[in-house]
ROBARO-933104 format. One record per residue (C-alpha): residue number from 1; residue in one letter; x, y, z. Coordinates in steps of 0.1 Angstrom, whole numbers. Each point is the difference from the previous one (the first is absolute). Layout:
<rs>
R, NUM, A, X, Y, Z
...
</rs>
This chain:
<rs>
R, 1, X, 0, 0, 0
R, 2, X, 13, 34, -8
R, 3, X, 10, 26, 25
R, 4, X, -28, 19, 14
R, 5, X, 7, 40, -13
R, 6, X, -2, 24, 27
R, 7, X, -24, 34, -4
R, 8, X, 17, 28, 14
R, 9, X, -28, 33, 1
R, 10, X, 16, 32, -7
R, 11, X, -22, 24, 21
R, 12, X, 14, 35, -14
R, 13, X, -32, 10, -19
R, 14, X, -16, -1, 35
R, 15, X, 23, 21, 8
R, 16, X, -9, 23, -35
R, 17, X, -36, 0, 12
R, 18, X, 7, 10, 35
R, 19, X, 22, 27, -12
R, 20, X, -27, 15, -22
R, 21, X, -17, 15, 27
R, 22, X, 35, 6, 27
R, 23, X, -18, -19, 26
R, 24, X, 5, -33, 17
R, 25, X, -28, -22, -22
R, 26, X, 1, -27, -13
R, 27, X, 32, -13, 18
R, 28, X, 25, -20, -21
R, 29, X, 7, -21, 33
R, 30, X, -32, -13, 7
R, 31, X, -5, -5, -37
R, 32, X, 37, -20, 6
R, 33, X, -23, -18, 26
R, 34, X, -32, -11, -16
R, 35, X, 25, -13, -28
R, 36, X, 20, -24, 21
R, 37, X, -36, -10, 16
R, 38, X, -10, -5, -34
R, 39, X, 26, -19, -11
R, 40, X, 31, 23, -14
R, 41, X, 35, -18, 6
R, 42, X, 15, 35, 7
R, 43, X, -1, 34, -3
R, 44, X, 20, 25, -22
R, 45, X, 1, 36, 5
R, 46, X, 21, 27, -22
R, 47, X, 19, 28, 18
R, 48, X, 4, 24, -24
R, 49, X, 26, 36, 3
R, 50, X, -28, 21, -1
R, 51, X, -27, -24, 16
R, 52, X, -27, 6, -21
R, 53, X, -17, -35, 16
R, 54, X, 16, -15, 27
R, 55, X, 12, 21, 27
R, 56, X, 28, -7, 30
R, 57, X, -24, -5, 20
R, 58, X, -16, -27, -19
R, 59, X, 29, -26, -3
R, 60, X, 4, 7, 37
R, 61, X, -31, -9, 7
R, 62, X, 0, -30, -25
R, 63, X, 32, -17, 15
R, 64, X, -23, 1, 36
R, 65, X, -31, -9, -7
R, 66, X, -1, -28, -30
R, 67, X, 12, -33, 6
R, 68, X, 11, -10, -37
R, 69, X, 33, 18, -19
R, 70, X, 1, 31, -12
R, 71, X, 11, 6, -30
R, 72, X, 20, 34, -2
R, 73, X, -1, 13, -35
R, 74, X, 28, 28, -3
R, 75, X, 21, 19, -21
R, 76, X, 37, -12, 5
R, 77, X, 10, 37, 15
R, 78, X, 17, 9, 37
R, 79, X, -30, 8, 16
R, 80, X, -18, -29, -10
R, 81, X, 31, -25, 8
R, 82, X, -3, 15, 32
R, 83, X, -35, -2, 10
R, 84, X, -2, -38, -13
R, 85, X, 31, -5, 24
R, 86, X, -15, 17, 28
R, 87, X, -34, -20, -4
R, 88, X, 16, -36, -10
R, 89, X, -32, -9, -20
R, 90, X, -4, -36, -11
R, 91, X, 10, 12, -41
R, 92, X, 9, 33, -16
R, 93, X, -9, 3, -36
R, 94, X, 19, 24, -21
R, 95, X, -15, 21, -26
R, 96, X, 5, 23, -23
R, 97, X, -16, 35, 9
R, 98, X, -5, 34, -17
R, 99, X, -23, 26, 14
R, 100, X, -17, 5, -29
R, 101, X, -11, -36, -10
R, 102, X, -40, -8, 15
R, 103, X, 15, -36, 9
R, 104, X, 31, -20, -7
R, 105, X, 7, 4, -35
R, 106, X, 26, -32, -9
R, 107, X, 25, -16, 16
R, 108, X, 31, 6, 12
R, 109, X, 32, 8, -23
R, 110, X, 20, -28, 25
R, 111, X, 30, 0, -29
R, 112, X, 0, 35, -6
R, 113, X, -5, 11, 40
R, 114, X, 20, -30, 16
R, 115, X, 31, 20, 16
R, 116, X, -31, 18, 15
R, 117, X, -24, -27, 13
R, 118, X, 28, -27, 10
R, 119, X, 11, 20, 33
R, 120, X, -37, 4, 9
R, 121, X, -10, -37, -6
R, 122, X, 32, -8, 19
R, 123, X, -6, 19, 30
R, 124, X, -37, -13, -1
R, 125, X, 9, -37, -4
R, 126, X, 23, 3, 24
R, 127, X, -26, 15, 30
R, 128, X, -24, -31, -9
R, 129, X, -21, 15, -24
R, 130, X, -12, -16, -27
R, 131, X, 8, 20, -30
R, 132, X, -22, -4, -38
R, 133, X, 9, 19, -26
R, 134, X, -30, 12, -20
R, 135, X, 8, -2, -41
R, 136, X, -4, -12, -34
R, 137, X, 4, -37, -9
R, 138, X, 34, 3, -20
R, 139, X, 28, -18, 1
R, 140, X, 25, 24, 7
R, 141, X, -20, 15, 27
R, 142, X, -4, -31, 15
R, 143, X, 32, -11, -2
R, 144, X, 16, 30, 16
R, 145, X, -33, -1, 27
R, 146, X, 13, -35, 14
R, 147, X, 37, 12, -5
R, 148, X, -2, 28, 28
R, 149, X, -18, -24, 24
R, 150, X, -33, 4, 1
R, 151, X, -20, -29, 6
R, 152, X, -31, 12, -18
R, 153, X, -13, 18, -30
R, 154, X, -38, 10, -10
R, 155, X, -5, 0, -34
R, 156, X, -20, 32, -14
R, 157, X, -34, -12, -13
R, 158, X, -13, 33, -10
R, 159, X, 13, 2, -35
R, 160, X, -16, -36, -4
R, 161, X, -32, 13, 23
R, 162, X, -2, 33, -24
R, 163, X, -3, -22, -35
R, 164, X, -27, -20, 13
R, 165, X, -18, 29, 12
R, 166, X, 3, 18, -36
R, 167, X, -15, -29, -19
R, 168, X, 42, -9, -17
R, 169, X, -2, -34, 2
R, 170, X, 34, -5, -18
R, 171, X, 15, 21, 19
R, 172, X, -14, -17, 34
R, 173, X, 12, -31, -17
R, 174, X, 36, 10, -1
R, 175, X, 0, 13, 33
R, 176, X, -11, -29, 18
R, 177, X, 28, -21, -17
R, 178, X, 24, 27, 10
R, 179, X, -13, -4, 35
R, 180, X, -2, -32, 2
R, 181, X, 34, -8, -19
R, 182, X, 14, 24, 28
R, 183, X, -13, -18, 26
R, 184, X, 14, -30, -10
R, 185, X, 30, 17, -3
R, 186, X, 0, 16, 36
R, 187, X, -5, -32, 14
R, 188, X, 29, -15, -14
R, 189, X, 17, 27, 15
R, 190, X, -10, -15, 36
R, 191, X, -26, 37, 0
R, 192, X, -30, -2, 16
R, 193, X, -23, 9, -25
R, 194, X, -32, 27, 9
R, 195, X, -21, 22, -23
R, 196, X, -21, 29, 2
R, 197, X, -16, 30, -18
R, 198, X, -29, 7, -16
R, 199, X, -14, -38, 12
R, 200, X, -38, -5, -7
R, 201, X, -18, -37, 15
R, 202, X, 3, -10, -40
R, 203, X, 38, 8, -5
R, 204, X, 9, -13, 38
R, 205, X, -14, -29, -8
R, 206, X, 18, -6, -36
R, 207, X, 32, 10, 12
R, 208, X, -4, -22, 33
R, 209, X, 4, -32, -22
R, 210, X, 35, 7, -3
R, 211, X, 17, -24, 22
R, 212, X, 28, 24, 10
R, 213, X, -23, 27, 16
R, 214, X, 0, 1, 36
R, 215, X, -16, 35, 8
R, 216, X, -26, 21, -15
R, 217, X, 0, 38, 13
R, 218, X, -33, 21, -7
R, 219, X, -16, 28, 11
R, 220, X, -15, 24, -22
R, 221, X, -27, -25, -15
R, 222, X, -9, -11, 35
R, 223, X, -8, 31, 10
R, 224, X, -21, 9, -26
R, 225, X, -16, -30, 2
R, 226, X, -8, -1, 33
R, 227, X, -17, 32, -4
R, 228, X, -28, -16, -17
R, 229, X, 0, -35, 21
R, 230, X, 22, 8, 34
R, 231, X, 34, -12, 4
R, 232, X, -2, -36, 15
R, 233, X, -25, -9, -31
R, 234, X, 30, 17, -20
R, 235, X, 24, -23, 14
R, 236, X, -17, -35, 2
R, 237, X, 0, 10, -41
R, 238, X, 31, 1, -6
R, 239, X, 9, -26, 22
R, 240, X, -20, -24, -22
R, 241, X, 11, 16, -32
R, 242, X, 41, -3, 16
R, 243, X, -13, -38, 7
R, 244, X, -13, -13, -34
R, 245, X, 30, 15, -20
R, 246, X, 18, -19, 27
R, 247, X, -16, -31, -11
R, 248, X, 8, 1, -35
R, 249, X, 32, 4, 11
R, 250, X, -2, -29, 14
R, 251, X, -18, -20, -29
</rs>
């Protein structure tokens, strides 16, 4: 039987909503909380320089009151070395970040940007944390993520996510095989392989028959969905969805 893939909910467009208004409603945490009850594996949370989402006070929070990982997603700079250090949290996940972009927009040049990343994933590996790197599912990139010691990569669905959504089917096409050739290829590595962005219950569920996957990260599709039929409902969907792309992996 195939490896049971883990659903980690990215709560920052909670955090979007509640920031909308400047109060303290809805709270990301106890969103983080009805998750987990709900079924979520763990919880990611992106810290971003000008904290547009997530604030300080949030991870804080987040590393008290949930009992499954956290998932820091962060850009590989000083400050944010430093708060993942200070707050040990089960896995940092570095990303590439520019304050213009709405979301993550790609994944990270790894090749181009390794004299830069390497000290940070050293440092991080080093205090216990374990480090992903969040990019595209390339060779080279993959290659030089397992050769500065990371011991996992997510592979950027969104490109993939984005063709589906716009009705380019041969485009999808050749970005699943990419994916799924890269998967294969991180895994031979000795990566843990994850993925995440722009992951609906159909696509999570296609891309969950690949036998390398081990993590799924979501979160602005559950939060829209749960809009319409609450969180928990949200979850226990793509749970099953995550569960029969895990069977044909299987098959």
């Amino acid at each position: 039987m195939a490896q049971i893939i883990r659903l980690g909910v990215n709560v920052d467009h909670v955090a979007t909503v509640r920031n909308a208004r400047g109060g303290v409603h809805p709270d990301p945490v106890a969103i983080a909380k009805l998750a987990i009850a709900a079924g979520a594996d763990g919880i990611t949370a992106h810290l971003r320089e000008d904290r547009r989402h997530i604030r300080d006070a949030d991870i804080e929070r987040l590393m008290a009151e949930i009992d499954r990982p956290l998932n820091f997603e962060m850009a590989a700079t000083d400050e944010m070395v430093a708060i993942a250090l200070r707050r040990q949290p089960h896995a940092a996940c570095l990303v590439p970040e520019k304050r213009e972009e709405r979301t993550t927009e790609g994944g990270l040049d790894v090749v181009g940007q390794r004299r830069h990343l390497e000290p940070a994933v050293r440092e991080l590996v080093a205090a216990g944390v374990r480090v992903s790197l969040f990019v595209e599912a390339d060779a080279a990139t993959l290659e030089a993520s397992a050769a500065m010691g990371a011991p996992v990569v997510e592979l950027h669905t969104g490109t993939w996510c984005e063709a589906i959504a716009h009705g380019r089917a041969d485009e999808a096409a050749r970005e699943f095989d990419r994916l799924a050739e890269g998967a294969r290829r991180a895994s031979a590595l000795g990566l843990e392989v994850h993925a995440g962005h722009g992951l609906d219950y159909a696509s999570a569920e296609t891309i969950s028959a690949l036998p390398e996957i081990a993590e799924l990260n979501i979160g602005h599709y559950l939060v829209g969905e749960a809009l319409a039929v609450g969180f928990p409902e949200t979850i226990r969907l793509m749970k099953a969805a995550i569960a029969r792309g895990r069977r044909k992996a299987a098959a």
